[in-house]
C-alpha positions in Angstrom: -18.0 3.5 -37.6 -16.2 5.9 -36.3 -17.0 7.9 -33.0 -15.5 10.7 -31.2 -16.1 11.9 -27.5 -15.7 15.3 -25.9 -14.1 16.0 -22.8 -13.0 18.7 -20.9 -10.1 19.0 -18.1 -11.8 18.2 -14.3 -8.2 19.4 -12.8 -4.8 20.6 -13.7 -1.4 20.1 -12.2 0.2 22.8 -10.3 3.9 22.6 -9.6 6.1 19.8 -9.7 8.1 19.1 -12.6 7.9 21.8 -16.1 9.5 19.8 -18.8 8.5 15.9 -19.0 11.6 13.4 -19.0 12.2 9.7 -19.0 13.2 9.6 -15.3 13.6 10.5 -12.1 9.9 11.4 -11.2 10.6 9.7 -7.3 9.6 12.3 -5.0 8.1 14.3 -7.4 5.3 16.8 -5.4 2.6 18.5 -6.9 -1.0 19.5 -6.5 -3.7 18.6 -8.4 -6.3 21.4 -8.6 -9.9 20.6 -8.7 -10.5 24.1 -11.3 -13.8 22.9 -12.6 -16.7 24.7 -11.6 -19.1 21.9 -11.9 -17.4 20.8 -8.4 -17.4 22.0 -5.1 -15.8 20.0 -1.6 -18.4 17.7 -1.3 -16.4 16.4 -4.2 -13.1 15.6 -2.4 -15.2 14.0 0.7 -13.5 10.5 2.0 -10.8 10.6 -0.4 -8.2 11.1 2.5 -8.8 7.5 3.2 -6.8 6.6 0.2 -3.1 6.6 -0.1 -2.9 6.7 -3.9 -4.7 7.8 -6.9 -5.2 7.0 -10.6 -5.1 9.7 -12.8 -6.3 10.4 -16.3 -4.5 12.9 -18.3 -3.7 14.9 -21.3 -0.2 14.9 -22.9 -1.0 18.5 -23.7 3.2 19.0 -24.4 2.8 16.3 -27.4 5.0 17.3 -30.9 1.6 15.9 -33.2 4.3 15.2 -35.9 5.7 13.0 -33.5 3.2 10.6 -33.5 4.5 6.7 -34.0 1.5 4.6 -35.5 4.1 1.6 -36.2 6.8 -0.5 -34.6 9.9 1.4 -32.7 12.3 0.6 -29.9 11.5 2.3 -26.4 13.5 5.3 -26.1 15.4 4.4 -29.9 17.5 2.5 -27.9 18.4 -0.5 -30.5 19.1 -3.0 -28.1 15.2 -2.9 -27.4 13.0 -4.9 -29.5 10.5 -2.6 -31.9 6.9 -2.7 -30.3 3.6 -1.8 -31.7 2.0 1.7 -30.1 -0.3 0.2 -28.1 3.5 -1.8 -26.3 4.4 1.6 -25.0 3.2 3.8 -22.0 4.6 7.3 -23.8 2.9 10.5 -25.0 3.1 8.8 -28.6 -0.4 8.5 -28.6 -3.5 8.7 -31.1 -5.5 10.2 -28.2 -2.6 11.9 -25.9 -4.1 10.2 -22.9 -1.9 9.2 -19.8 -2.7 7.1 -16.7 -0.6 7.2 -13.8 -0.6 6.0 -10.7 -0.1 8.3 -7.3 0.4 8.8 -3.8 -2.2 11.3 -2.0 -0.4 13.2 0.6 -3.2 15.5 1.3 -6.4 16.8 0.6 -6.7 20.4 1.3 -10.9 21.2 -0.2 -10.1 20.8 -4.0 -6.0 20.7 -4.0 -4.9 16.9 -4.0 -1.0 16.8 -2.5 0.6 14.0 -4.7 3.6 12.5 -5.0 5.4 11.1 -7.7 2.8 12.2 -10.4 4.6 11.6 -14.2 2.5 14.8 -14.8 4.3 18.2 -15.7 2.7 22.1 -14.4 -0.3 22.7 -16.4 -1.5 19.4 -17.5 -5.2 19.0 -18.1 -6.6 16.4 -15.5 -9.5 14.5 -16.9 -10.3 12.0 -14.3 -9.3 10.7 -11.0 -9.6 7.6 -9.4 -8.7 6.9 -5.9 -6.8 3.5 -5.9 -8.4 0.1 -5.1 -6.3 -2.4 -4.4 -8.9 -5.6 -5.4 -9.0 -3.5 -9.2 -5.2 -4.1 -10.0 -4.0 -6.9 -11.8 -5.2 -10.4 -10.5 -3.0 -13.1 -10.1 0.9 -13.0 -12.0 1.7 -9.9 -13.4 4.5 -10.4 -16.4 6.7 -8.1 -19.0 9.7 -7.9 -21.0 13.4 -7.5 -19.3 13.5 -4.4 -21.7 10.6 -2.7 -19.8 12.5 -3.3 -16.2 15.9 -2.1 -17.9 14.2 0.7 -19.1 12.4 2.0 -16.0 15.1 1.5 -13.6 15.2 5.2 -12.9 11.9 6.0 -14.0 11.0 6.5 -9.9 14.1 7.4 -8.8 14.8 10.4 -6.7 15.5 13.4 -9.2 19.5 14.1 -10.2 21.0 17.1 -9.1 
């Protein structure tokens, strides 16, 4: 049966990087702006506590003919194995949805300071989560070499 959900954008991203890439998002600042009316300040209240923040958001920037349903190597690189959709973390998604993880510089009444957001200027925010350390994995954590060969740079400091 199928179903289908509305949402609408709580935030967007202001500043930081215009054109998403692979890598180099390490030391990446931007704002998150709190733009939805439905929320005042009492909405940001104790979230200086945190140091980092999950974020929901769209991959408004997403080609929709270049959607992968099927197998494919990371990046087409053919020394990767092929992986199912739901093995990648890209914007080659059915729904367009990203989660990424954040450090919270600042609060400053509905702008959110973040570093190293994979976010580009203008994406829609749908959620945000501060980060609780005891909801992360539990126990071992494992993955593919390919994935650590692949992400080497991902939070690297940006090129020149």
């Amino acid at each position: 049966m199928p179903e289908e959900f509305t949402v609408r954008p709580v935030a967007h991203v202001i500043g930081g990087r215009e054109q998403p890439t692979d890598d180099y998002w390490g030391g990446t600042k931007s704002i998150i702006r709190i733009d939805d009316p439905r929320f005042d300040e009492e909405s940001t209240r104790g979230l200086e506590e945190f140091t980092h923040l999950e974020v929901v958001f769209y991959f408004h920037l997403t080609d929709p003919a270049d959607l992968h349903f099927g197998a494919r190597a990371a990046r087409d690189n053919p020394e990767w194995p092929k992986v199912g959709v739901f093995g990648h973390r890209n914007m080659r998604r059915v729904n367009w949805l990203g989660v990424s993880r954040c450090k919270l510089l600042k609060v400053d009444r509905l702008d959110l300071h973040v570093e190293d957001l994979d976010a580009v200027d203008g994406t829609p925010i749908l959620d945000i989560k501060p980060w609780f350390a005891e909801m992360g994995p539990q126990g071992e954590t494992g993955q593919p070499s390919w994935v650590t060969a692949m992400l080497v740079d991902y939070f690297a400091p940006k090129q020149t």
